[in-house]
mmCIF file as Biopython writes it, N, C-alpha, C and O atoms, coordinates in Angstrom:
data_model
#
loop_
_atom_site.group_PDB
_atom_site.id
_atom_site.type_symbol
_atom_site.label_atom_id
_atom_site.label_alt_id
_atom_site.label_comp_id
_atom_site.label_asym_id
_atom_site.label_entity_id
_atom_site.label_seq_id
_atom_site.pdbx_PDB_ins_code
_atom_site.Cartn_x
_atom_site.Cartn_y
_atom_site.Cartn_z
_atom_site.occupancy
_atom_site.B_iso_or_equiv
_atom_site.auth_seq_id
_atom_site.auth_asym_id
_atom_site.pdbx_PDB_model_num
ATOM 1   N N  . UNK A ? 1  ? 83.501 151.955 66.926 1.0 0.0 1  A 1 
ATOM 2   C CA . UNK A ? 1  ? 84.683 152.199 67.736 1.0 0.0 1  A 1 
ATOM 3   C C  . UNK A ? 1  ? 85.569 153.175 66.985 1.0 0.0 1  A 1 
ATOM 4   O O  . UNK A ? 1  ? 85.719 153.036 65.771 1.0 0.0 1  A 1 
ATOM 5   N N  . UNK A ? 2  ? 86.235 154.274 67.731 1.0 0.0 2  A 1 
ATOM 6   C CA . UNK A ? 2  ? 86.906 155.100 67.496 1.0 0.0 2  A 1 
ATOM 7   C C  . UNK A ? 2  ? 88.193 154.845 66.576 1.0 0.0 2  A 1 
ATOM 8   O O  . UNK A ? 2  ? 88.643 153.761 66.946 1.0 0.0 2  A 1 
ATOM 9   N N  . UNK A ? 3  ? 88.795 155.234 65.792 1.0 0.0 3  A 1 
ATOM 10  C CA . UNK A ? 3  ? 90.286 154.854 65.107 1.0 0.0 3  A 1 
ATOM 11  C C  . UNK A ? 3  ? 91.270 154.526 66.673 1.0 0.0 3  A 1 
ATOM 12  O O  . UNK A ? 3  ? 91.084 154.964 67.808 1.0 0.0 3  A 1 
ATOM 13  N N  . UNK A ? 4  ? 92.067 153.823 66.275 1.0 0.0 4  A 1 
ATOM 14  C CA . UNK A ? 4  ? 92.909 152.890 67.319 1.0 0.0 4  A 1 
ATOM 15  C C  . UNK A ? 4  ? 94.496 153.184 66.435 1.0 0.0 4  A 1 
ATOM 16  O O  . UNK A ? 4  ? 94.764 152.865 65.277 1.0 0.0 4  A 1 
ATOM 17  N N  . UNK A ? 5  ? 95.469 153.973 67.558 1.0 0.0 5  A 1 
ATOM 18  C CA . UNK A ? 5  ? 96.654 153.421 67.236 1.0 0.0 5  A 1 
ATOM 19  C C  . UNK A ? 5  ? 96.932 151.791 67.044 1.0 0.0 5  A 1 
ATOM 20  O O  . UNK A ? 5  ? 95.814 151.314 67.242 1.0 0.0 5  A 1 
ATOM 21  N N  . UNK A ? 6  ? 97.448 151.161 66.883 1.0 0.0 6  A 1 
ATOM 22  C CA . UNK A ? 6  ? 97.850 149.732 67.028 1.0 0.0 6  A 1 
ATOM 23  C C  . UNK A ? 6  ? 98.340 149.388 68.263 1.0 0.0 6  A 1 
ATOM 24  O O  . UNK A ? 6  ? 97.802 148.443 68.840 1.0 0.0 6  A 1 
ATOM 25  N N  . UNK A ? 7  ? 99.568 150.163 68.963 1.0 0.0 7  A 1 
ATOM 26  C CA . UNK A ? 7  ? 99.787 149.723 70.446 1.0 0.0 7  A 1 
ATOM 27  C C  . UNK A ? 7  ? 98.513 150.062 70.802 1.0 0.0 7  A 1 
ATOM 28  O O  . UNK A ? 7  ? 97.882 149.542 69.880 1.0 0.0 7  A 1 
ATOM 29  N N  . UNK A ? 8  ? 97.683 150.594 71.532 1.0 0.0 8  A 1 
ATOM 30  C CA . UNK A ? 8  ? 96.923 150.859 71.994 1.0 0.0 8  A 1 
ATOM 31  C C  . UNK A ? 8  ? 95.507 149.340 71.957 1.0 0.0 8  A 1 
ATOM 32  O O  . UNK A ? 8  ? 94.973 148.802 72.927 1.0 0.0 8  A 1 
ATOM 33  N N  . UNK A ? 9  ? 95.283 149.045 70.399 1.0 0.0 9  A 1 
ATOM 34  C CA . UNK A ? 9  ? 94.429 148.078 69.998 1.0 0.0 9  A 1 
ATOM 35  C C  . UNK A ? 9  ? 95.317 146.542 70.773 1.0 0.0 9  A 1 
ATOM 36  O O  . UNK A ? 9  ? 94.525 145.691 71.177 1.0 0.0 9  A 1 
ATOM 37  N N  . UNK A ? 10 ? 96.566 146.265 70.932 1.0 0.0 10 A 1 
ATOM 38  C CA . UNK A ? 10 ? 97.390 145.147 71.409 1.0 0.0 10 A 1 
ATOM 39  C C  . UNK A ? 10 ? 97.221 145.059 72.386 1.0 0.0 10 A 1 
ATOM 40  O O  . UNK A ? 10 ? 97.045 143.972 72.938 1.0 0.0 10 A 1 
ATOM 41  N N  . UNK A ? 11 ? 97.209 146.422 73.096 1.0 0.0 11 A 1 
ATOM 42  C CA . UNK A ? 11 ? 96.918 146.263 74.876 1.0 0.0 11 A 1 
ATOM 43  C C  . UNK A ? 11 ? 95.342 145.923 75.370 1.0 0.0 11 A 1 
ATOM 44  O O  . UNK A ? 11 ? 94.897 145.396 76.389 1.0 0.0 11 A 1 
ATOM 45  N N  . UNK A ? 12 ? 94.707 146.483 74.149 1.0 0.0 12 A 1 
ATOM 46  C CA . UNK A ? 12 ? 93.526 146.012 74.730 1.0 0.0 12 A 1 
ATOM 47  C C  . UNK A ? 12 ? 93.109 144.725 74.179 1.0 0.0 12 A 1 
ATOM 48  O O  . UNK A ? 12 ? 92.028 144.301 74.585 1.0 0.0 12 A 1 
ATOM 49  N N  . UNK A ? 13 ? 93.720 144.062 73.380 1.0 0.0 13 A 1 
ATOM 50  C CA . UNK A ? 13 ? 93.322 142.590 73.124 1.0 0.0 13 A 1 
ATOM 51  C C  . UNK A ? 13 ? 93.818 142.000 74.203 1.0 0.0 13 A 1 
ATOM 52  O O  . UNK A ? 13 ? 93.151 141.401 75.046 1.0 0.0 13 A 1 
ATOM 53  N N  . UNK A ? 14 ? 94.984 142.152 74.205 1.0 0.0 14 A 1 
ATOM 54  C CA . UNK A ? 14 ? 96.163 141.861 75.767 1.0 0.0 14 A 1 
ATOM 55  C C  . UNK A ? 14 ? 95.167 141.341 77.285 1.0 0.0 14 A 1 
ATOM 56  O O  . UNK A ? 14 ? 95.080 140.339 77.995 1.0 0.0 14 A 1 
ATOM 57  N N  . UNK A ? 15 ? 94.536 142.728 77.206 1.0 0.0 15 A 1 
ATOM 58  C CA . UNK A ? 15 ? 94.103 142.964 78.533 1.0 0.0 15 A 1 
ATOM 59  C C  . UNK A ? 15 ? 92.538 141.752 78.489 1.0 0.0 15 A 1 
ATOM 60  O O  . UNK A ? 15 ? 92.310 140.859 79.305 1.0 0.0 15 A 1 
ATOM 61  N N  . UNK A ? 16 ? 91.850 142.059 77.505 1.0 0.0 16 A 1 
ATOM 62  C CA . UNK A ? 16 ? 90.909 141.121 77.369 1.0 0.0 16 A 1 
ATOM 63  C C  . UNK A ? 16 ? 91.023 139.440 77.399 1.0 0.0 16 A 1 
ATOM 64  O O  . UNK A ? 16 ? 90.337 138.636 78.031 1.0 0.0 16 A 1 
ATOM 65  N N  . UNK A ? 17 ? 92.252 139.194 76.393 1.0 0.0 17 A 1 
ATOM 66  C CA . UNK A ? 17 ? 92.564 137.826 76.656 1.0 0.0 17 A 1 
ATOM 67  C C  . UNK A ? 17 ? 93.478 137.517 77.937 1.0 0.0 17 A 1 
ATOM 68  O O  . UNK A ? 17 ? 94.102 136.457 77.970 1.0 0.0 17 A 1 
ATOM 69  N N  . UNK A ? 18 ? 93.540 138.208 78.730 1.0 0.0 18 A 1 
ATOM 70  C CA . UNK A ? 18 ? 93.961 138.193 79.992 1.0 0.0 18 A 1 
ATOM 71  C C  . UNK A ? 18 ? 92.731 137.607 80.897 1.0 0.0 18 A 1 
ATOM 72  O O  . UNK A ? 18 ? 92.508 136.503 81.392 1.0 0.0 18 A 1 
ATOM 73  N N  . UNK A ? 19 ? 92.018 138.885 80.882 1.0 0.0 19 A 1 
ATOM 74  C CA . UNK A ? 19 ? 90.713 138.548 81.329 1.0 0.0 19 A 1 
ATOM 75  C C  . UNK A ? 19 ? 89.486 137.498 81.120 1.0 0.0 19 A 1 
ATOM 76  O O  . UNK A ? 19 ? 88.531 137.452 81.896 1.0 0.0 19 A 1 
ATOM 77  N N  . UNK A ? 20 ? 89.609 136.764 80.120 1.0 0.0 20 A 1 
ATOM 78  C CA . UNK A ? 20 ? 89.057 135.530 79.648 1.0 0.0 20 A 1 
ATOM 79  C C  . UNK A ? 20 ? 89.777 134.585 80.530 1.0 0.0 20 A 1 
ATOM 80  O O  . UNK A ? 20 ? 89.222 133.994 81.456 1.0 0.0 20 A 1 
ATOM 81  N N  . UNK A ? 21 ? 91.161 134.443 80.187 1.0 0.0 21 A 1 
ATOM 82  C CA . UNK A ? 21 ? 91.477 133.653 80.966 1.0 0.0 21 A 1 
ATOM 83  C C  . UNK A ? 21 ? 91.232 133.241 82.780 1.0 0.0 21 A 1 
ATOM 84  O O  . UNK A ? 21 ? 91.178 132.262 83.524 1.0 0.0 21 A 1 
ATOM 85  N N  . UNK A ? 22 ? 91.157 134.502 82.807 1.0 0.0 22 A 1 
ATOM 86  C CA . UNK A ? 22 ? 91.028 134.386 84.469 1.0 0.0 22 A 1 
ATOM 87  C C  . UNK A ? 22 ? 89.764 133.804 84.717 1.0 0.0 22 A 1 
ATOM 88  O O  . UNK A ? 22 ? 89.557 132.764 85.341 1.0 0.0 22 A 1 
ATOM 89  N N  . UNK A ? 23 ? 88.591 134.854 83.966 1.0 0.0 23 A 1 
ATOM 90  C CA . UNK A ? 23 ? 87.164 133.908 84.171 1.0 0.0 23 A 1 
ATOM 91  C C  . UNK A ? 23 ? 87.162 132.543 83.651 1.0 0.0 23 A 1 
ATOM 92  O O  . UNK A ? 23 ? 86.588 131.657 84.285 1.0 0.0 23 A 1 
ATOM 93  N N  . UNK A ? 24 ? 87.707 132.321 82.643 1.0 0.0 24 A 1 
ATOM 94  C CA . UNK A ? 24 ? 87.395 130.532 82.517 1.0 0.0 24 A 1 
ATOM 95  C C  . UNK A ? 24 ? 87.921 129.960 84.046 1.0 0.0 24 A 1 
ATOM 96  O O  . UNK A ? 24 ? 86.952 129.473 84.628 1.0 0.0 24 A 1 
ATOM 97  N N  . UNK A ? 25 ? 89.163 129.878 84.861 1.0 0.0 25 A 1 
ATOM 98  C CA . UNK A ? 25 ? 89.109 129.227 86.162 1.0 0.0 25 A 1 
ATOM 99  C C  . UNK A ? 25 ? 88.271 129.357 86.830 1.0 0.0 25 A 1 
ATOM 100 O O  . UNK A ? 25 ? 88.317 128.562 87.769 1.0 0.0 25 A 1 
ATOM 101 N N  . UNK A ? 26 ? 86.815 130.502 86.851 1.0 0.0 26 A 1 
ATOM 102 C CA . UNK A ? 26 ? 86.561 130.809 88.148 1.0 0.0 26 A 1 
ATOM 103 C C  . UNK A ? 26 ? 84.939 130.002 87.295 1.0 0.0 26 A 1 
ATOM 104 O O  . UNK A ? 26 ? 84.320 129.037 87.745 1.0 0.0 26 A 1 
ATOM 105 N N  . UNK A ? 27 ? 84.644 130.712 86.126 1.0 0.0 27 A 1 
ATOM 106 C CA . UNK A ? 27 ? 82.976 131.005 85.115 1.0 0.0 27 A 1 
ATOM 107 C C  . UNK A ? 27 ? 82.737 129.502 84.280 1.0 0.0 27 A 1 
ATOM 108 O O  . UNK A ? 27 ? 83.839 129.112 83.895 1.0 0.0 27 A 1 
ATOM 109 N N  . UNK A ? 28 ? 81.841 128.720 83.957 1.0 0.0 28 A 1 
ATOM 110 C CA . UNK A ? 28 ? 80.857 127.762 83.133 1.0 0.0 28 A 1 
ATOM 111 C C  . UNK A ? 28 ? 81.860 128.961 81.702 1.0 0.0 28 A 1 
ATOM 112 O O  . UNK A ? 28 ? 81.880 130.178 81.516 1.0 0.0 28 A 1 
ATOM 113 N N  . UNK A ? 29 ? 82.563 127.721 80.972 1.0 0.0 29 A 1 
ATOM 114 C CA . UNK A ? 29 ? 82.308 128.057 79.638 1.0 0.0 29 A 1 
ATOM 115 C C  . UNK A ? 29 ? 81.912 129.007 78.872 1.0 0.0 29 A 1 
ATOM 116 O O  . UNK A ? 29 ? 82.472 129.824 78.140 1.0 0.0 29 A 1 
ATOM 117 N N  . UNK A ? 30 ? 80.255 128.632 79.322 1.0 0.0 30 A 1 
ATOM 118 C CA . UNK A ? 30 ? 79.236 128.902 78.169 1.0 0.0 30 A 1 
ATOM 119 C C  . UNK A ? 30 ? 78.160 129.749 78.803 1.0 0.0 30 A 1 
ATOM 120 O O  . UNK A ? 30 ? 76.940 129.752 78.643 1.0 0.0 30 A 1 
ATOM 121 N N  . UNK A ? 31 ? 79.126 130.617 79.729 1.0 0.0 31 A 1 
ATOM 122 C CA . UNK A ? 31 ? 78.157 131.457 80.265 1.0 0.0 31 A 1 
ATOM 123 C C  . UNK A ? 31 ? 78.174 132.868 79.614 1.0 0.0 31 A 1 
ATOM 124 O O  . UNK A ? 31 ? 79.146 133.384 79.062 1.0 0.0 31 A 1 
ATOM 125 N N  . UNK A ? 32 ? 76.816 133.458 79.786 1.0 0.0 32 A 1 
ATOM 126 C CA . UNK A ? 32 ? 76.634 134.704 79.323 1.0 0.0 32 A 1 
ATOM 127 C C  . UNK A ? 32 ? 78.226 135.918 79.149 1.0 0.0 32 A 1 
ATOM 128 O O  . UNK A ? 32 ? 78.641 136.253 78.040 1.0 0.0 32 A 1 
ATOM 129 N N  . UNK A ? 33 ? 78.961 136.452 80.642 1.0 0.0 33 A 1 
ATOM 130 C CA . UNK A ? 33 ? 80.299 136.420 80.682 1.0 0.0 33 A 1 
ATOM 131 C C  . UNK A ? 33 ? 81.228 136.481 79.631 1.0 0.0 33 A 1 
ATOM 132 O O  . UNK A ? 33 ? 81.647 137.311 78.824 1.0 0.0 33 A 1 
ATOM 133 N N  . UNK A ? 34 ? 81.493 134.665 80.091 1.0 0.0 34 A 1 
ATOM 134 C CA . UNK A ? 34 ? 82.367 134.542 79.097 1.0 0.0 34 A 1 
ATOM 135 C C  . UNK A ? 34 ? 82.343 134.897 77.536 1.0 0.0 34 A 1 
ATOM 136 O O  . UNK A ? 34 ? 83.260 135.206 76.774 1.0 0.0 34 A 1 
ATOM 137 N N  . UNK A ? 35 ? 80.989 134.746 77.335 1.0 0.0 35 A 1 
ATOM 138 C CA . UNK A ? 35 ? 80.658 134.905 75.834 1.0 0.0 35 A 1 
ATOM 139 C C  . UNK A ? 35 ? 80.688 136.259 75.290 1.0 0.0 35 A 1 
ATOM 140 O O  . UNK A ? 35 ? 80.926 136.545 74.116 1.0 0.0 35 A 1 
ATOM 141 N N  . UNK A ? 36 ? 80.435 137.039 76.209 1.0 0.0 36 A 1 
ATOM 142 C CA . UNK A ? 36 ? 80.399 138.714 75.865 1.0 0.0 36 A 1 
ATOM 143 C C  . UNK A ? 36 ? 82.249 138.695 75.766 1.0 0.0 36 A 1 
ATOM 144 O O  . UNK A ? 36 ? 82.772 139.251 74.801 1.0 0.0 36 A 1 
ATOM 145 N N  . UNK A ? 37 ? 82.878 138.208 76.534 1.0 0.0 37 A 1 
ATOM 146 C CA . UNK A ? 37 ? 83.940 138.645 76.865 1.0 0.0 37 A 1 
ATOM 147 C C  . UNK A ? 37 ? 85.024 138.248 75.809 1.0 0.0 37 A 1 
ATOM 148 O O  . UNK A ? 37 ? 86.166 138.704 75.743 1.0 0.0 37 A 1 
ATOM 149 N N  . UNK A ? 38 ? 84.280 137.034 74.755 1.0 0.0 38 A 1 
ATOM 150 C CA . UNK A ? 38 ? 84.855 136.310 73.621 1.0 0.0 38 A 1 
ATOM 151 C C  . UNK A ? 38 ? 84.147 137.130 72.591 1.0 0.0 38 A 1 
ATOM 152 O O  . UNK A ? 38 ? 84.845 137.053 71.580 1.0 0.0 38 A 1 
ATOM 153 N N  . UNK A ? 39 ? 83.183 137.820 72.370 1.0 0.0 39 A 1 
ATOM 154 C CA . UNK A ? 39 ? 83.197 138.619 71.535 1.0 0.0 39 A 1 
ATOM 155 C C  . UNK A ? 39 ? 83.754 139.934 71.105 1.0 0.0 39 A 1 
ATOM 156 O O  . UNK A ? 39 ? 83.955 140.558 70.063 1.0 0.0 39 A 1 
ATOM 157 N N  . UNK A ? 40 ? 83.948 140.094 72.723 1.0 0.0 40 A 1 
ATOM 158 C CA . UNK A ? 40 ? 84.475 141.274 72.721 1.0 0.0 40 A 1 
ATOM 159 C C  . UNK A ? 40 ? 86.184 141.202 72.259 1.0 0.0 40 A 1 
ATOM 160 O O  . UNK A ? 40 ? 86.868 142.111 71.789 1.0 0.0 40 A 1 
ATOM 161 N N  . UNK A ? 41 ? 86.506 140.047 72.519 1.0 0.0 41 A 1 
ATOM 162 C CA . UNK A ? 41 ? 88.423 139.635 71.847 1.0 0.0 41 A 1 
ATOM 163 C C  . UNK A ? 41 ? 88.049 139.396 70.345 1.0 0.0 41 A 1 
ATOM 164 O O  . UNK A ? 41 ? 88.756 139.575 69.354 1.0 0.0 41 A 1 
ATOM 165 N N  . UNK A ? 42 ? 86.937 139.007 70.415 1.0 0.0 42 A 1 
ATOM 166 C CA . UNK A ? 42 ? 87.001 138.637 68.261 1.0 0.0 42 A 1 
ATOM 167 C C  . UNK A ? 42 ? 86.835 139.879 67.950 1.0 0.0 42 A 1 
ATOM 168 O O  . UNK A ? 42 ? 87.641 140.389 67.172 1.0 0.0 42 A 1 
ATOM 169 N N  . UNK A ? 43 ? 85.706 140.684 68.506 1.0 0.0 43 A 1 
ATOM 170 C CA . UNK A ? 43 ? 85.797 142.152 67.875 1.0 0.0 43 A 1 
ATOM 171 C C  . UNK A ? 43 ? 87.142 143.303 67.694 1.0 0.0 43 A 1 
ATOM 172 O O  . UNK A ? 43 ? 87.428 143.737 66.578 1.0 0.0 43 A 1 
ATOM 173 N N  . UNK A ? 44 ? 87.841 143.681 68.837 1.0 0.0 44 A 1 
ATOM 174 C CA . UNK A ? 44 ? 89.090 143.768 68.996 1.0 0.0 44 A 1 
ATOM 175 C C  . UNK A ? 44 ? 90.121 142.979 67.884 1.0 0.0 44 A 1 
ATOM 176 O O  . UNK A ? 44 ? 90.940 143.808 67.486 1.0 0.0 44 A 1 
ATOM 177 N N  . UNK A ? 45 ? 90.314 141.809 67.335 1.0 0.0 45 A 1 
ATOM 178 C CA . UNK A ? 45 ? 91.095 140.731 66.665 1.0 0.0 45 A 1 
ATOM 179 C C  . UNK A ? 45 ? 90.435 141.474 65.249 1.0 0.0 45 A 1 
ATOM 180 O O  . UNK A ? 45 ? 91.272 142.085 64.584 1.0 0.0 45 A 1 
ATOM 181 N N  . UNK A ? 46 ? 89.200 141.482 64.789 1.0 0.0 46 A 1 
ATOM 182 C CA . UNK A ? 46 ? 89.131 141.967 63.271 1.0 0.0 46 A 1 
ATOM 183 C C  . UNK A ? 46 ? 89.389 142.868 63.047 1.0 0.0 46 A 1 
ATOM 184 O O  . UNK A ? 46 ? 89.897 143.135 61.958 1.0 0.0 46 A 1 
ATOM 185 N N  . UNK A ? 47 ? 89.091 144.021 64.251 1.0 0.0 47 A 1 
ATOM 186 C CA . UNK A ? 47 ? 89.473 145.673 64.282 1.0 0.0 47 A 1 
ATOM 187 C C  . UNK A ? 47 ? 91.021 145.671 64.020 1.0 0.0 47 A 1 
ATOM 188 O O  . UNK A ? 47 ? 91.504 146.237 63.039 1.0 0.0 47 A 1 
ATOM 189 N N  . UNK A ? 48 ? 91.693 145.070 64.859 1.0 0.0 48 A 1 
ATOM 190 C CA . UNK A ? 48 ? 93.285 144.621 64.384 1.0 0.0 48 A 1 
ATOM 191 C C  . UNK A ? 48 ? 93.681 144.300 62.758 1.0 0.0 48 A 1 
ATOM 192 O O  . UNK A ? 48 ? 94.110 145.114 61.940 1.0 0.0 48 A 1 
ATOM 193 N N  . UNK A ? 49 ? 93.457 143.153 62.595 1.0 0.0 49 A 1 
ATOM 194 C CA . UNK A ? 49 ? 93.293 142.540 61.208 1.0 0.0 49 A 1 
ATOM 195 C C  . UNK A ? 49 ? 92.967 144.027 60.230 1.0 0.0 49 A 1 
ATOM 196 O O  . UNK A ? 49 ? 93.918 144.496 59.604 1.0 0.0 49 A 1 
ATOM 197 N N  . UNK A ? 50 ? 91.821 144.601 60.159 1.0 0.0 50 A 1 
ATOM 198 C CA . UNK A ? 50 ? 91.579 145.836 59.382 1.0 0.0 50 A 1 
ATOM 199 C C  . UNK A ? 50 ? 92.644 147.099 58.928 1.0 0.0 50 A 1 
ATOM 200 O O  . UNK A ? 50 ? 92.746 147.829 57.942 1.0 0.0 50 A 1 
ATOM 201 N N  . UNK A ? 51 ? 93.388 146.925 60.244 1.0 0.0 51 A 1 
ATOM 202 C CA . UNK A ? 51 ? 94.232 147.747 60.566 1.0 0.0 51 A 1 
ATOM 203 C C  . UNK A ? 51 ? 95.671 147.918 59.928 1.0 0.0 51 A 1 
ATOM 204 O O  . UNK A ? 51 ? 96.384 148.842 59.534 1.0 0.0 51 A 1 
ATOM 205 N N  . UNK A ? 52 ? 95.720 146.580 60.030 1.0 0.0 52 A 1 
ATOM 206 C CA . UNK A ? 52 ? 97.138 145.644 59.822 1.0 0.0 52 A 1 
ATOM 207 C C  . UNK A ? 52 ? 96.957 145.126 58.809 1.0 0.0 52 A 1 
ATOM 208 O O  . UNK A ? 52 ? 97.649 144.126 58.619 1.0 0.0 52 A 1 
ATOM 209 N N  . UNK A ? 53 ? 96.407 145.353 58.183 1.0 0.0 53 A 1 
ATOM 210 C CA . UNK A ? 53 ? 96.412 145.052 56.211 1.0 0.0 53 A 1 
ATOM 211 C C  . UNK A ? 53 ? 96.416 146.011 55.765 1.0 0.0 53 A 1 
ATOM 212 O O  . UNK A ? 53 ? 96.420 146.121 54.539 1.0 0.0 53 A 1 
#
């Protein structure tokens, strides 16, 4: 992944843990989905962390 301002990296954690949320009301947990969609917020979250130290 490309270098990330920081606003830019917030909105897209933002937008992702937005989007988790919505699929857990509708998606199983432990579905394929959700799981891409939780990696994809941890990936985003360390890219942060990297950033921000």
């Amino acid at each position: 992944m490309s270098s990330k301002t920081t606003n830019t990296l917030l909105h897209q954690i933002e937008r992702v843990r937005h989007d988790l949320n919505k699929m857990a009301l509708t998606v199983d947990l432990s579905s394929p989905d959700i799981i891409n969609r939780s990696q994809e917020l941890d990936h985003l979250l360390n890219e942060y962390k990297t950033i921000t130290n």
